[in-house]
DSSP file (Angstrom, degrees, kcal/mol; ACC not computed):
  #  RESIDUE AA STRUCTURE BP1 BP2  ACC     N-H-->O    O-->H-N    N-H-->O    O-->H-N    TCO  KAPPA ALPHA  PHI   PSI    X-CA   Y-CA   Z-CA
    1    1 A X              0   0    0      0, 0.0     2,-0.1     0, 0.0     0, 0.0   0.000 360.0 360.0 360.0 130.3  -38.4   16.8   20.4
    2    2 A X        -     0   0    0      1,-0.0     2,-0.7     2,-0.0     0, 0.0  -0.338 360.0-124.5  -9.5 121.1  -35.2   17.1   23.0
    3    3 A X        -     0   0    0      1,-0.1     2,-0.8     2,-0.1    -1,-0.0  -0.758  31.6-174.7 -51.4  59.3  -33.1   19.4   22.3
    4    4 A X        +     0   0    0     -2,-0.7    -1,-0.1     3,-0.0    71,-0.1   0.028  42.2 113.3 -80.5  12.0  -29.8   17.2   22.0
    5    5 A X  S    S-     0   0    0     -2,-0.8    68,-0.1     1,-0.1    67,-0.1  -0.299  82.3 -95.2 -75.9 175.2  -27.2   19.9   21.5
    6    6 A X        -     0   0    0      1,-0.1    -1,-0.1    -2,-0.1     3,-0.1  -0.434  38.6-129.7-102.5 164.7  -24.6   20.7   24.0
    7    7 A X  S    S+     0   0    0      1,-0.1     2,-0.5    -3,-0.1    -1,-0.1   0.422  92.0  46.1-112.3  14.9  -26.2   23.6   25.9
    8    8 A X  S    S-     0   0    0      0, 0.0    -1,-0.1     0, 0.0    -2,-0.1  -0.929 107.5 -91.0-141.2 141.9  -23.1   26.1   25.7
    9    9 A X        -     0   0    0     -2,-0.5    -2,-0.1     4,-0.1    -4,-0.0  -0.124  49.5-133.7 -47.9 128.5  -21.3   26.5   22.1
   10   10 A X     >  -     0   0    0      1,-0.1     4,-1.8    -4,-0.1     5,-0.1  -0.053  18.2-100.9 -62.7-175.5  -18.8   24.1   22.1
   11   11 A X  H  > S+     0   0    0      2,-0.2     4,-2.1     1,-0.2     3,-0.3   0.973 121.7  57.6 -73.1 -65.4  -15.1   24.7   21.0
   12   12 A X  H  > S+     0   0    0      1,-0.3     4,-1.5    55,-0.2    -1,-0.2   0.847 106.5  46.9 -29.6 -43.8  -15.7   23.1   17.5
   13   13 A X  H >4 S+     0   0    0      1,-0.2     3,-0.6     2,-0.2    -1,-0.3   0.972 116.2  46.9 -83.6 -38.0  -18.9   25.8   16.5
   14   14 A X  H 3X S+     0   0    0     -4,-1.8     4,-1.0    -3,-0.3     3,-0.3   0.641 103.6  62.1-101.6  11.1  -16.7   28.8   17.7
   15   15 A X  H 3< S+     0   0    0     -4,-2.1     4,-0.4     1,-0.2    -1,-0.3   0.932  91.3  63.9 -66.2 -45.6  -13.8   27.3   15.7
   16   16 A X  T << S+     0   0    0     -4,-1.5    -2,-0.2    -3,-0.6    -1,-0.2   0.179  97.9  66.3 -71.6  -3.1  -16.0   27.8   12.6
   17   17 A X  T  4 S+     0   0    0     -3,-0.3    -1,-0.3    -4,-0.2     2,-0.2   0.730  72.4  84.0  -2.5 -89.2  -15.5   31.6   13.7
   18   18 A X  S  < S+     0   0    0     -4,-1.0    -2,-0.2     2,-0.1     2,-0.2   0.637  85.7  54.6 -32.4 -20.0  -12.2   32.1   13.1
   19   19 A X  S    S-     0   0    0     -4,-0.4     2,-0.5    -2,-0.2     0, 0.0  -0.674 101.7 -80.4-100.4-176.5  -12.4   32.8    9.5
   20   20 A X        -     0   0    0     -2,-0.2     2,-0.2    84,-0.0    -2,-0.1  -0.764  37.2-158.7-100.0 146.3  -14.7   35.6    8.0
   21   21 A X        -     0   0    0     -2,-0.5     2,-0.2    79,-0.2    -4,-0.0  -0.623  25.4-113.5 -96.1 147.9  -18.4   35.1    7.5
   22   22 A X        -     0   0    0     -2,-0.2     2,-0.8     1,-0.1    82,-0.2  -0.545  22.6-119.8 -93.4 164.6  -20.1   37.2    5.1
   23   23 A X        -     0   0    0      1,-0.2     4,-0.1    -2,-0.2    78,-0.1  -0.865  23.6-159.7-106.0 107.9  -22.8   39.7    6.4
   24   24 A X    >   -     0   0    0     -2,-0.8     3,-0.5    74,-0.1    -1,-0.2   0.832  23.5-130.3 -61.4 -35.7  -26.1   38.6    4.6
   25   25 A X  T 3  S-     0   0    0      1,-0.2    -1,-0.1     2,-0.0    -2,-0.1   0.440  77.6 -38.9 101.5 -23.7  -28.1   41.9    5.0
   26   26 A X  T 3  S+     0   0    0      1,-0.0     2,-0.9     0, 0.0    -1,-0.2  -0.105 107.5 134.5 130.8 -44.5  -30.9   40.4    6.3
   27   27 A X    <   +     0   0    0     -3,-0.5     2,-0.7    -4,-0.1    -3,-0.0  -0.322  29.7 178.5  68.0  -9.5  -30.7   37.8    4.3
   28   28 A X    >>  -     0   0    0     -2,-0.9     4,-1.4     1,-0.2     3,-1.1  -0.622  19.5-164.5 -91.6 115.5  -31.3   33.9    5.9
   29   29 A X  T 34 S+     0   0    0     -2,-0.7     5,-0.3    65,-0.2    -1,-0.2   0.759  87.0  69.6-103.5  16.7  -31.2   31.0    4.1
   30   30 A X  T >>>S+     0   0    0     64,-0.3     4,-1.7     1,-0.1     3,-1.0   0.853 102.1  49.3 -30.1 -43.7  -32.8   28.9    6.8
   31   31 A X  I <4>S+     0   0    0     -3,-1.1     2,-2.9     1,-0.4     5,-1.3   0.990 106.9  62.9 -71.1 -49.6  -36.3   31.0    6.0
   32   32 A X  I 3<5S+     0   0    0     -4,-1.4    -1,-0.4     1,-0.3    -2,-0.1   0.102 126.5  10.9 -60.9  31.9  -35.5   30.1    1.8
   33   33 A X  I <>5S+     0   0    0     -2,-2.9     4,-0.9    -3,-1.0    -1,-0.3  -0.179 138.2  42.6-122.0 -46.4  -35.8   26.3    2.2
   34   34 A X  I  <5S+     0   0    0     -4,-1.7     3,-0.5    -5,-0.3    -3,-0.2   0.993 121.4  34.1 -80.9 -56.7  -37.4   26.0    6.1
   35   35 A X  I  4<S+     0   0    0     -5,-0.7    -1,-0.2     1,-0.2    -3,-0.1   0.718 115.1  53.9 -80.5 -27.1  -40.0   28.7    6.2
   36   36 A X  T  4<S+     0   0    0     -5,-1.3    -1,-0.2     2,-0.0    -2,-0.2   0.754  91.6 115.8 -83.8 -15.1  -41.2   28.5    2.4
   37   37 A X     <  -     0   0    0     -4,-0.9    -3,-0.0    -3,-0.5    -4,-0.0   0.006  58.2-154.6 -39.3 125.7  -41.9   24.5    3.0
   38   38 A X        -     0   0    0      0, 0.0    -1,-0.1     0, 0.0    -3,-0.1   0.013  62.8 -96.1-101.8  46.7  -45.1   22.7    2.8
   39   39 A X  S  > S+     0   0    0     -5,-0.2     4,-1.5     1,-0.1     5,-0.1   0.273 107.4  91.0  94.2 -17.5  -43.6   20.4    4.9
   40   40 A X  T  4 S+     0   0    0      1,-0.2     4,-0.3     2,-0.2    -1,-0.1   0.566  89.8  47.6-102.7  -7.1  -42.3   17.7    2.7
   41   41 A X  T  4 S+     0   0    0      2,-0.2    -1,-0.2    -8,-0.1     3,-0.2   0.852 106.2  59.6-103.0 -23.6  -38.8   19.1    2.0
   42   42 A X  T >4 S+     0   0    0      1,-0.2     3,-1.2     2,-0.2    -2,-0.2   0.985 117.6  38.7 -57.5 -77.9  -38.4   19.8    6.3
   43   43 A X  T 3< S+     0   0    0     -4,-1.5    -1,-0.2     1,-0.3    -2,-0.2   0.752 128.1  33.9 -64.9 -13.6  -39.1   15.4    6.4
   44   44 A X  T 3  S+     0   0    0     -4,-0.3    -1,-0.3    -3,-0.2    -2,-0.2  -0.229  87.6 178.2-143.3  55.0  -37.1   14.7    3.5
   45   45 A X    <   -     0   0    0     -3,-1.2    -3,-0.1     1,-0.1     2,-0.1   0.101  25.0-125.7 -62.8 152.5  -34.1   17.2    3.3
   46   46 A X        -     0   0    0     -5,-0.1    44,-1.4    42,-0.0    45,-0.3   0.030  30.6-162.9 -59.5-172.4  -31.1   17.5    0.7
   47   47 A X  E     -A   89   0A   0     42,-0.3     2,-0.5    43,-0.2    42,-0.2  -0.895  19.2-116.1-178.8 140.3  -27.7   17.4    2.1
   48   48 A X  E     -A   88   0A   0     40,-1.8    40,-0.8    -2,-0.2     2,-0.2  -0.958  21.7-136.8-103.4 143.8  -24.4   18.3    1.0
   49   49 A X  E     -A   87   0A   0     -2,-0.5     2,-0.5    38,-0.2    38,-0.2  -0.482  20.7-161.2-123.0 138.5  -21.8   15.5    0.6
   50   50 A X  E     -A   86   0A   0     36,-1.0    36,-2.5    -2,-0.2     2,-0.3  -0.984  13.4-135.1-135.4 129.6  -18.2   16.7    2.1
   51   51 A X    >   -     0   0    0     -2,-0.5     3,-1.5    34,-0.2    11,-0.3  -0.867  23.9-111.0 -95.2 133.5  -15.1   14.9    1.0
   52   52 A X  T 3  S+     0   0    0     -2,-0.3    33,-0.1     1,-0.3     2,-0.1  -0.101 100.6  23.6 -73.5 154.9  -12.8   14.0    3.5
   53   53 A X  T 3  S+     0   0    0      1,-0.2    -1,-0.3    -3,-0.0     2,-0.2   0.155  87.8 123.4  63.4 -13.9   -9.6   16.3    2.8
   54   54 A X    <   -     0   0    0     -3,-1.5     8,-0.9     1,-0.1     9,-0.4  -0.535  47.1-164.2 -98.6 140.8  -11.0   18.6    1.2
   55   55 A X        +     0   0    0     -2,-0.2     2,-1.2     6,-0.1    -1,-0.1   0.299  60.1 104.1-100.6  16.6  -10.8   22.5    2.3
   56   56 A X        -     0   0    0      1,-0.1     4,-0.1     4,-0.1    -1,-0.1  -0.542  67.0-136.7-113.2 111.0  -13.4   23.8    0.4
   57   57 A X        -     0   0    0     -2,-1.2     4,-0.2     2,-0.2    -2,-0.1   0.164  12.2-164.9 -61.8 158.2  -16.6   24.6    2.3
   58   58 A X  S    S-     0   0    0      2,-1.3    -1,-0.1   -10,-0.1    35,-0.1  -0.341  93.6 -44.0-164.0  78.7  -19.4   23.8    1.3
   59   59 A X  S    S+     0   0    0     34,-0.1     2,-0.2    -2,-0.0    -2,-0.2  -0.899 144.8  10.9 -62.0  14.1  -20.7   25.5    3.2
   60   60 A X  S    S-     0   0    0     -4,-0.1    -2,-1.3     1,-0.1     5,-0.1  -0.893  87.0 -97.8-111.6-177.2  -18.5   24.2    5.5
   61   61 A X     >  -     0   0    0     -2,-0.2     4,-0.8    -4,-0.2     5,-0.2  -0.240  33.7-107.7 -88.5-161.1  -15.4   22.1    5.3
   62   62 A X  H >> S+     0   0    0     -8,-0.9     4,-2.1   -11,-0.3     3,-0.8   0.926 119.7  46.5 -60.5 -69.8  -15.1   18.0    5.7
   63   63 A X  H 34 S+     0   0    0     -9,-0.4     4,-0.3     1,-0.2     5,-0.2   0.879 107.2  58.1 -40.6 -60.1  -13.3   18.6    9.1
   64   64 A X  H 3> S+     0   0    0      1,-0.2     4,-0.6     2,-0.2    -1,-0.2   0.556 100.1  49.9 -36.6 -32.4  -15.6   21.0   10.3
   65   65 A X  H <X S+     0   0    0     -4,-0.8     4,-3.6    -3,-0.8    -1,-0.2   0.649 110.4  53.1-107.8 -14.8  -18.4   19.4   10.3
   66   66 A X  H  X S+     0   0    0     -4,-2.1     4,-0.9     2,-0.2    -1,-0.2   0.608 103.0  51.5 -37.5 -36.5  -17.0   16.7   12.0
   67   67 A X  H  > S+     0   0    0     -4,-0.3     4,-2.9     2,-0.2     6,-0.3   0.625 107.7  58.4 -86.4 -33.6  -15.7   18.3   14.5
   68   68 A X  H  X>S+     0   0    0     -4,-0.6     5,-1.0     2,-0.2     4,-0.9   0.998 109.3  45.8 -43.6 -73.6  -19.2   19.6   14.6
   69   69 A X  H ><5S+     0   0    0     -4,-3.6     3,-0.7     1,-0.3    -1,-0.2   0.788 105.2  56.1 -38.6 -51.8  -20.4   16.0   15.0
   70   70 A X  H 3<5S+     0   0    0     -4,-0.9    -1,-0.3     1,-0.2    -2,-0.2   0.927 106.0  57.2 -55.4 -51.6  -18.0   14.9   17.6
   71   71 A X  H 3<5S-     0   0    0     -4,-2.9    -1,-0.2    -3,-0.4    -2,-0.2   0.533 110.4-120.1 -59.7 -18.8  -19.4   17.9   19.7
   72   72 A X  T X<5S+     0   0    0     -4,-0.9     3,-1.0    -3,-0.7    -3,-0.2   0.086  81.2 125.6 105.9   0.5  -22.6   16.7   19.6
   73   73 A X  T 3 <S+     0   0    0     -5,-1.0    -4,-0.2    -6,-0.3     2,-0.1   0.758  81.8  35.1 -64.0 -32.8  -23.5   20.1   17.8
   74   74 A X  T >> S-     0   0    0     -9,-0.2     4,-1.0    -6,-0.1     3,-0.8  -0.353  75.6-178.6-125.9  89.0  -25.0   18.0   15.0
   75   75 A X  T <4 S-     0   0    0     -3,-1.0     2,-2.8     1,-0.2     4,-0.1  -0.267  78.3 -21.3 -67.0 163.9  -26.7   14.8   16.1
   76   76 A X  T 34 S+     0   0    0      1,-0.2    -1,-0.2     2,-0.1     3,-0.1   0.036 110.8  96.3 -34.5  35.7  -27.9   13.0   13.3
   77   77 A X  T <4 S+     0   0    0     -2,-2.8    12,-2.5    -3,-0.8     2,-0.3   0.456  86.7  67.0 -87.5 -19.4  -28.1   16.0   10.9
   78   78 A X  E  <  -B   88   0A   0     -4,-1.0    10,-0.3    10,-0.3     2,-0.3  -0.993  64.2-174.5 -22.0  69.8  -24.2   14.2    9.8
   79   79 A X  E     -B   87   0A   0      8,-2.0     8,-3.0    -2,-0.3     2,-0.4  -0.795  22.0-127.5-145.0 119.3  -24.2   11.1    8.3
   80   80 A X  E     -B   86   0A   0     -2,-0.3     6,-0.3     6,-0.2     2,-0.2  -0.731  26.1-138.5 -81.2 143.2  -20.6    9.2    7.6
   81   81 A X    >   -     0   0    0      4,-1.4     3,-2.3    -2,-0.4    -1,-0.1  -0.534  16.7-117.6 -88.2 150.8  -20.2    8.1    4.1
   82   82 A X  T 3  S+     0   0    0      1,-0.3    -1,-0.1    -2,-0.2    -2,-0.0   0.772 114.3  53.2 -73.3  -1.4  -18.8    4.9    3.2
   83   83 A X  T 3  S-     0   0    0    -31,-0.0    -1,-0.3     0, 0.0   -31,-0.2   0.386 128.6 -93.7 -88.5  -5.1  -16.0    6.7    1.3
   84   84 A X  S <  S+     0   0    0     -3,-2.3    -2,-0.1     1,-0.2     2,-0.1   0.586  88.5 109.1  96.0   3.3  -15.2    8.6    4.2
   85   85 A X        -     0   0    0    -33,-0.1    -4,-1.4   -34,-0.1     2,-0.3   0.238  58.7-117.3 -68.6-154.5  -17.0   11.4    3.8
   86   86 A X  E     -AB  50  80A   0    -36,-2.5   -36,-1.0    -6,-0.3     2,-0.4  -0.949   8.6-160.8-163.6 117.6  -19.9   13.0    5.3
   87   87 A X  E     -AB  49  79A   0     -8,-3.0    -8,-2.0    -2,-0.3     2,-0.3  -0.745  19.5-177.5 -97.6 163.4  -23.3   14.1    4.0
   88   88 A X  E     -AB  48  78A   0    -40,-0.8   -40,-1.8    -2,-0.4   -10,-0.3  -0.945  32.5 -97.3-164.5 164.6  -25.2   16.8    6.2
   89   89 A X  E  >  -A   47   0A   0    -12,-2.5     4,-1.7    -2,-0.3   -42,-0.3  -0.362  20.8-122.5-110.3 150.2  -28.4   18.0    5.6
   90   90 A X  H  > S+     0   0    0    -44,-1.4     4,-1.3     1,-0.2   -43,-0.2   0.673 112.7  48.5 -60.3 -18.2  -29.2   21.3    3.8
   91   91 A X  H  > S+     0   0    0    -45,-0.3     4,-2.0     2,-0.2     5,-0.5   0.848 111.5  50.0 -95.1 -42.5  -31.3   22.9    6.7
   92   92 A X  H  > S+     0   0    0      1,-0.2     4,-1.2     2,-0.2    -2,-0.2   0.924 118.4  42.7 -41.2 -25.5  -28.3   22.0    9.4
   93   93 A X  H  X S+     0   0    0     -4,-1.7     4,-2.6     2,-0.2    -1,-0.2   0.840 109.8  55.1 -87.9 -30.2  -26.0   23.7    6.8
   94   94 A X  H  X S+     0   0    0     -4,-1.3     4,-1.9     1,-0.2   -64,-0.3   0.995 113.9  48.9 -61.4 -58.3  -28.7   26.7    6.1
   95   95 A X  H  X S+     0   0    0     -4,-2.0     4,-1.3     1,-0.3    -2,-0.2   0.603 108.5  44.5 -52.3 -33.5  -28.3   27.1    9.9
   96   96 A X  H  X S+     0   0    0     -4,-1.2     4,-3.2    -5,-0.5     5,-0.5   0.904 115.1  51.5 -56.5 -63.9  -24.9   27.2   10.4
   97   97 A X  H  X S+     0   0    0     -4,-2.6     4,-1.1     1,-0.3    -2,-0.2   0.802 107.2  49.1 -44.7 -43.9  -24.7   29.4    7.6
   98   98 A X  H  X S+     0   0    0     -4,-1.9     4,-1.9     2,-0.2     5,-0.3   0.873 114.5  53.4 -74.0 -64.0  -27.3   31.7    9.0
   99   99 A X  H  X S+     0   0    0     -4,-1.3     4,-2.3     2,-0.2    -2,-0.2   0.829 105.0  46.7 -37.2 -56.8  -25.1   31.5   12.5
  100  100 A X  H  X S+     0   0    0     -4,-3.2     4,-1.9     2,-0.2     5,-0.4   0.829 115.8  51.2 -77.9 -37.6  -21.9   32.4   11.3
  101  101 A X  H >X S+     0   0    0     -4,-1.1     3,-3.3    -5,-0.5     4,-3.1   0.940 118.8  35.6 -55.5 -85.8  -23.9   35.7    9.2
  102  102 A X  H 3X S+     0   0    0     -4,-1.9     4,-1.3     1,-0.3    -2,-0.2   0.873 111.4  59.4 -78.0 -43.1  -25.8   37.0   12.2
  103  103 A X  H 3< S+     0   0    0     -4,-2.3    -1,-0.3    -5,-0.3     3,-0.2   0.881 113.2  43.3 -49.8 -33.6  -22.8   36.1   14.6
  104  104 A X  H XX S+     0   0    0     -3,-3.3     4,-2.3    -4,-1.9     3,-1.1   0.803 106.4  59.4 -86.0 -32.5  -20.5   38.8   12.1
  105  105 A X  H 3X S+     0   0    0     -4,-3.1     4,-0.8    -5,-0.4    -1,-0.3   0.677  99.4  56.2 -87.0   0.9  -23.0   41.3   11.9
  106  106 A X  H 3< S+     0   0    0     -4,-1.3    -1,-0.2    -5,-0.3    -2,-0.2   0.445 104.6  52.4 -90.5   7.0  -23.0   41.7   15.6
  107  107 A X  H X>>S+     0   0    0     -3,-1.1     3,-2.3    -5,-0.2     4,-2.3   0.880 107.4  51.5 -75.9 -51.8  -19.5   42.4   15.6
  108  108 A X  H 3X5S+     0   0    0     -4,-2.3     4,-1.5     1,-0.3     5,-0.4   0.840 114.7  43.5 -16.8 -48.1  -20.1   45.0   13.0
  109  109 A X  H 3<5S+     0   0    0     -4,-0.8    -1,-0.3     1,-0.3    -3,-0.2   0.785 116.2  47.3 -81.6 -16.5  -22.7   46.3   15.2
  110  110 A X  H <>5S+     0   0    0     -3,-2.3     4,-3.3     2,-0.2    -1,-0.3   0.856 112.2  50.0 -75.7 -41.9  -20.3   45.9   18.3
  111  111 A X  H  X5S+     0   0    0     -4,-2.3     4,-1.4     1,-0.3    -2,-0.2   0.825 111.2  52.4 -85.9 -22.2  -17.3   47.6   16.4
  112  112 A X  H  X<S+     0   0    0     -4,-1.5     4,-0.6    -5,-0.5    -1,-0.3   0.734 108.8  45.0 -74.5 -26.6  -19.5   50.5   15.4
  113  113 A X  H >> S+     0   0    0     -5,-0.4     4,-2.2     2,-0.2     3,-1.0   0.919 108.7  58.2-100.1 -47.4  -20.7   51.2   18.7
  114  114 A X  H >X S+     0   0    0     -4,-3.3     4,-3.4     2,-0.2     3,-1.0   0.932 113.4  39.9   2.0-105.2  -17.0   50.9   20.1
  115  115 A X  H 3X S+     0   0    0     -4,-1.4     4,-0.8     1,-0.2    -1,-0.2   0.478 116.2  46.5 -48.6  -5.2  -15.7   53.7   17.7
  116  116 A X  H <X S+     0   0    0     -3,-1.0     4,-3.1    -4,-0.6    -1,-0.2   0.730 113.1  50.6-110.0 -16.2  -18.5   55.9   18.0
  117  117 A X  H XX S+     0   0    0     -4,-2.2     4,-1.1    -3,-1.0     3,-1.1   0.969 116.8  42.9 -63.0 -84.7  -18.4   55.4   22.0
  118  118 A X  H >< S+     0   0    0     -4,-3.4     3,-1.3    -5,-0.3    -3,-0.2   0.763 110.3  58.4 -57.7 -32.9  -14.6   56.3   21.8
  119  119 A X  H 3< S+     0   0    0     -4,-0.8    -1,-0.2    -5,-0.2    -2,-0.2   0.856 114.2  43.7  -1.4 -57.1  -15.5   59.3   19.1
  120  120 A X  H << S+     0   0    0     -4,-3.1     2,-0.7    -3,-1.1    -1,-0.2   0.642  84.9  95.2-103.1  19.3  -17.5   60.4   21.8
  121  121 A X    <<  -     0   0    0     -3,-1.3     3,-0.4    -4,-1.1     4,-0.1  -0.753  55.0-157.9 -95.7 133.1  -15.6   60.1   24.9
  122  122 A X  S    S+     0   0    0     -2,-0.7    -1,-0.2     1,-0.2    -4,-0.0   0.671  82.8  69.8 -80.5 -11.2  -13.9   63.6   25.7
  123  123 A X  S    S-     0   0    0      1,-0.2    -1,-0.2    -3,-0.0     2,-0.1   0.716  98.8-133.4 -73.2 -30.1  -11.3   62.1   28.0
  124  124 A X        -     0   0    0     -3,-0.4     2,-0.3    -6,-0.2    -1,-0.2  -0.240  21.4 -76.1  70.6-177.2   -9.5   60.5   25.2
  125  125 A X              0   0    0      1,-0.1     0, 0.0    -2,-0.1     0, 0.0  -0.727 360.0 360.0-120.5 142.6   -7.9   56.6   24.9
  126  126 A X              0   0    0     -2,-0.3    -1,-0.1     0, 0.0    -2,-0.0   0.339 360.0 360.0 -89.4 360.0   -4.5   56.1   26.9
């Protein structure tokens, strides 16, 4: 298969940043659905249904994943609903999810290594 994603993160995915993500630990739930599979839930996925207006993700919001869509970040892992929502499919949402986790824990790991880099610089910070 093609890869049909944009090949640098669009605007939309590093919008979906801007709040905070929780730090799984290790953690993924891509592996708990995608890796435990014998194949027949991968061809025939769930989805969660986003209501248009609504701010509560799940696991992202209505907007988001829209904006997602428009970006090309999820080709036909999106689906508009005739109410005007949007279903999108449990592994694109595991994945997202799974993104925004591993994206935060390498700030962690970034902001740790920062402070212990300025900890250990004798010169001191201007």
């Amino acid at each position: 298969m093609t890869d049909r994603t944009p090949p640098v993160i669009p605007e939309a995915l590093l919008a979906l940043l801007r709040q905070p993500w929780r730090v799984e630990g290790g953690f993924q739930a891509w592996s708990v659905a995608w890796d435990r599979d014998d194949g027949r839930r991968r061809a025939d996925p769930s989805g969660y249904v986003l209501r248009k207006g609504s701010d509560e993700p799940n696991p992202i919001t209505h907007a988001e994943a829209d904006a997602l869509l428009k970006a090309g970040v999820l080709p036909g892992l999106a689906k508009p609903r005739e109410n005007g929502g949007l279903w999108l499919n449990e592994h694109a949402a595991h994945a997202l999810s799974d993104f925004g986790s591993d994206v935060y824990a390498a700030w962690e790991k970034l902001r740790g290594r920062l402070a212990a880099a300025a900890a250990a610089d004798g010169r001191g910070s201007d």
